[in-house]
N, C-alpha and C positions, 0 to 999 in steps of 0.2 A: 504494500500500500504506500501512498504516499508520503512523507516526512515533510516535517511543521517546516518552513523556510524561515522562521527564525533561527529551528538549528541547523540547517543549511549556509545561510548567511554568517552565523556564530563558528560553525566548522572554516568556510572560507576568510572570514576574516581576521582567523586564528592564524591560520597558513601565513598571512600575509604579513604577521606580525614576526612570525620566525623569520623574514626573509632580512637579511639585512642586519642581524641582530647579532652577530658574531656566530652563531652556532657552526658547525662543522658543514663544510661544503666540498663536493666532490671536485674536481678538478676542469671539470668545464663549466665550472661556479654555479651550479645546480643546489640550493638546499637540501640538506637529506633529513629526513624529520627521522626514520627508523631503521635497522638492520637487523638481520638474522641468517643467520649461515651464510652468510656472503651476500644476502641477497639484501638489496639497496632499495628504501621507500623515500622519492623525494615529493617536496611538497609542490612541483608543479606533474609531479605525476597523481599525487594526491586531489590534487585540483581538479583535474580534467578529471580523471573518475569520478568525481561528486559531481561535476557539474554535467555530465554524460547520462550518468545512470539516476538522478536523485534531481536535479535542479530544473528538469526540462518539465517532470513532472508536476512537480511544485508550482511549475510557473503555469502550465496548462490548469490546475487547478484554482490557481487565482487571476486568470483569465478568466473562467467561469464563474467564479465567484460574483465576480465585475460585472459582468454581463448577465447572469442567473437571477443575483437577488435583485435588480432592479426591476427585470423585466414581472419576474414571478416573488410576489412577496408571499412571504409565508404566512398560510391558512389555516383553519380549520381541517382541511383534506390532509394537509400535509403535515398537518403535526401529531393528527389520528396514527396516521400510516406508519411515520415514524416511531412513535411511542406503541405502537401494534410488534412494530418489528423489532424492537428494543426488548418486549415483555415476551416474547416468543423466543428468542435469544435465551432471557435470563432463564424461562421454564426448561430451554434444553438444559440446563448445568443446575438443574434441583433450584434454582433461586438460590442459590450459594452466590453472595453476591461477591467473597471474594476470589473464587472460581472463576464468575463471571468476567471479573477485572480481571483477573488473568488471562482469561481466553480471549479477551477484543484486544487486550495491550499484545498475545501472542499472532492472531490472527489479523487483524486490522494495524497494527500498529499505533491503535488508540491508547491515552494512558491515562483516560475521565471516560467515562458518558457522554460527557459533554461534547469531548472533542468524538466521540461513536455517532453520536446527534449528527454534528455537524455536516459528517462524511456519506449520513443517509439522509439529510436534507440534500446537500449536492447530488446524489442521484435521483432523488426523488423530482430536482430541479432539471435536469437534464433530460429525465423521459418527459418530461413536463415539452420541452426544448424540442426535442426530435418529433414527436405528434404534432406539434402546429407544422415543424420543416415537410414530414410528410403530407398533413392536409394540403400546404402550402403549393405544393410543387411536386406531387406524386401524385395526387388524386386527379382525374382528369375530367371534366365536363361530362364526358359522356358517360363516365361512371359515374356522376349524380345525375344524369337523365336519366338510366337507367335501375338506379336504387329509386328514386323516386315513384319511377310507372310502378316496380313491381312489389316495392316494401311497404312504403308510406302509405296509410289508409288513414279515412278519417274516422272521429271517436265511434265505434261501436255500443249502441244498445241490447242486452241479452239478456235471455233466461237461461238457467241450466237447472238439471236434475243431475245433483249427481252420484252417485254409485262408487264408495270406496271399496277397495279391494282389501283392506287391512292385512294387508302382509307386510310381515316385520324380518329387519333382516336377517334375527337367528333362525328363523325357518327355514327349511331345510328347500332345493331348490324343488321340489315335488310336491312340499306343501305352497310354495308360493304360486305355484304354477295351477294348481285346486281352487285356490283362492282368487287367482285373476280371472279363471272359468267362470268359478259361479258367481261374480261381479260383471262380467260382461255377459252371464246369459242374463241376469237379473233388468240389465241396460236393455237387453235386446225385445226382452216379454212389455216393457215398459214401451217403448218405441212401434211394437203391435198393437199395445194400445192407443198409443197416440193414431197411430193410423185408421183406427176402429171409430174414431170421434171423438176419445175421452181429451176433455183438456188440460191443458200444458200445466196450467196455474196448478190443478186437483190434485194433479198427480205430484207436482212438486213437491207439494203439501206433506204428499202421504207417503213417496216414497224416497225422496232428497237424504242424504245423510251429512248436507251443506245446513244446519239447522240457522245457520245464522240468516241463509236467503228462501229455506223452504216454509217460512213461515207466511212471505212475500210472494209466493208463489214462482219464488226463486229466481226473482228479479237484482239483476247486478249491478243499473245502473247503465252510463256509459265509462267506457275504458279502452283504453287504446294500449299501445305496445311500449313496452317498461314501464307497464302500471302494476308489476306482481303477479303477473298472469301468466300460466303456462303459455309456452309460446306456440304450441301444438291447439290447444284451446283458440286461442285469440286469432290462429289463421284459418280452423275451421271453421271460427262463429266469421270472420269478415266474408269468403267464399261463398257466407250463405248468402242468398237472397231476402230480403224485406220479406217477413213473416214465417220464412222455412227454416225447420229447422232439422235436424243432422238426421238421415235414415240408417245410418250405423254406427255406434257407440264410438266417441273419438277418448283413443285410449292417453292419461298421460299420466304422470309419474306416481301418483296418489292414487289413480282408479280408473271410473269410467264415467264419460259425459254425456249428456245428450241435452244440445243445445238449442235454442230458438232462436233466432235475432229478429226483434223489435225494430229497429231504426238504425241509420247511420249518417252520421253527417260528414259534408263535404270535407274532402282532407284542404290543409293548407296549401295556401299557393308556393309554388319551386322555390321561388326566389325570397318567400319567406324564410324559409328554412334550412336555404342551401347551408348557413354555414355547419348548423348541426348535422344536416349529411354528409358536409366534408371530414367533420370527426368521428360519425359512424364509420365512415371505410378508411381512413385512418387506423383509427382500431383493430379493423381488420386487417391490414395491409401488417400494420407489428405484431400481432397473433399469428401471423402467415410466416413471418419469417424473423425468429428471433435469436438469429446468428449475432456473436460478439462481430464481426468481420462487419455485418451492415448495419449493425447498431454503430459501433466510432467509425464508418463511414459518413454516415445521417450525420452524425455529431461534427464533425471534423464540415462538413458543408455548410452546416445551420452556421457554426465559427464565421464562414466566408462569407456571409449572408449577412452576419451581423459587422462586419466590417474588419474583422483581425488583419493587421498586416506589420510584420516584423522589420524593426527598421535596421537589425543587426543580423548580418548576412551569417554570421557562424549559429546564430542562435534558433534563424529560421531552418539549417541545416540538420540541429538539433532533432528538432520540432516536427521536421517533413519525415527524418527517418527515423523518429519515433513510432508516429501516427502509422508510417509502411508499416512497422512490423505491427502493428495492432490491426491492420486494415487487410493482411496479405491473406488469399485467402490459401487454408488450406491445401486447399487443390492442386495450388502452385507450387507446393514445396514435393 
């Protein structure tokens, strides 16, 4: 992980205090800070090491720092997630909190919380970072004309009956499998009657084991998609037609359904809403592919976008064949 740049800066500035100081110097007036068995550590060999393997990073992270916390202040969302991921941390190691401190100070190179905070706030700022880069300039027009025709619908009104399968997951796979039977034949006898004339509302009533809406005669309301809804549920009920409802049980995670739809209103207009279906397929697009190689690629361009430009030609050198070895893709080695 990365190291604080103050003791970076504190390391190089040590160096530079030896130089010059009378200490022992090799013969092509090189500093030598250490020895052992013959072998010779000078302090501009020591330099360039720090400043190769430890400094480039450093600075990459307070590049982002610069550019992260202004754009994205910290929220609610991100202090959740963080503090989620801190308490999931401490429960691997018993809540032994001085376990814990030894494990981020061994694995992180963190040596507080604080500073563990800080280092998953900056990721948490950076996936923040790369989903607007991808909405931004990966998502294309026609891919939100086309999530729009096929996904977007407007609020749905419904009824359901529905039919739990009560299988629980220490049953065995033969009794779950019994149990989904006689939940779906139950849906099905139900669905004969409905076709026989009995109505929607009665039957809710008497055979719903949604008791919260069969009292309604299992009235839900309108609802649309990421309102808590199976997702299986909410594309069968849009599918349907104004007044019809499902002639075969729509099976989903809890049981079996059988739905009516009521009414629907118009969905939003395109340009309403484009930007939130540019971060729907965003989402998608980083769920698609969540390789380290096109993740600090994304990273490394959002950078270019926000205006990085190195005015110290050794240091952009750094910096370019750092970001390669992060960016190469396996394939190529």
């Amino acid at each position: 992980m990365k190291k604080k740049i103050l003791y970076i800066v504190t390391i190089i500035l040590m160096i530079g205090l030896l130089t010059g100081c009378g200490k022992a110097k090799l013969k092509n007036g090189e500093e030598l800070v250490a020895k052992v068995d013959g072998y010779k550590i000078t302090a501009d060999t020591l330099y360039k090491e720090l400043k190769e393997k430890y400094a480039v990073e450093v600075l990459i992270d307070d590049i982002d720092h610069e550019l992260l916390d202004t754009k994205y202040k910290t929220d609610e969302n991100e202090t959740k997630q963080v503090d989620d991921e801190i308490a999931k941390m401490k429960e691997t190691y018993g809540n032994d909190e001085t376990v814990f401190l030894q494990a981020i100070k061994q694995i992180y190179q963190a040596n507080s919380v604080d500073e563990l905070r800080k280092m998953l706030s900056l990721e948490y700022k950076r996936n923040l970072a790369i989903r607007d880069y991808v909405k931004d300039n990966e998502v294309t027009d026609d891919e939100v004309t086309t999530y729009y025709e096929t996904k977007v619908i407007g609020d749905v009104k419904a009824s359901h009956i529905f039919i739990a399968s009560n299988a629980k997951d220490s049953d065995s796979t033969d009794e779950k499998e019994k149990k989904e039977e006689k939940a779906k034949k139950e849906a099905e006898d139900i669905i004969k009657k409905l076709k026989k004339g009995e109505s929607f509302e009665s039957l809710a009533k008497k055979y719903s084991d949604d008791k919260t809406t069969s009292a309604k005669g299992g009235d839900l309301g309108y609802f649309n998609k990421d309102d808590n809804f199976d997702d299986d549920f909410v594309s069968a009920a849009a599918s349907l037609e104004k007044g019809k409802y499902t002639t075969e049980p729509v099976k989903t995670k809890y049981g079996y359904e059988i739905i009516l739809k009521v009414d629907e209103k118009d969905k939003e207009k395109k340009e309403d809403i484009e930007d939130e279906i540019r971060y729907s397929l965003a989402e998608e697009k980083l769920s698609a592919d969540t390789s380290s190689t096109t993740y600090y690629k994304r990273l490394q361009k959002w950078r270019e976008k926000q205006g990085l430009k190195f005015e110290d030609s050794s240091v952009k050198k750094l910096y370019d064949d750092y970001m390669e070895s992060l960016t190469k893709d396996s394939t190529e080695e």
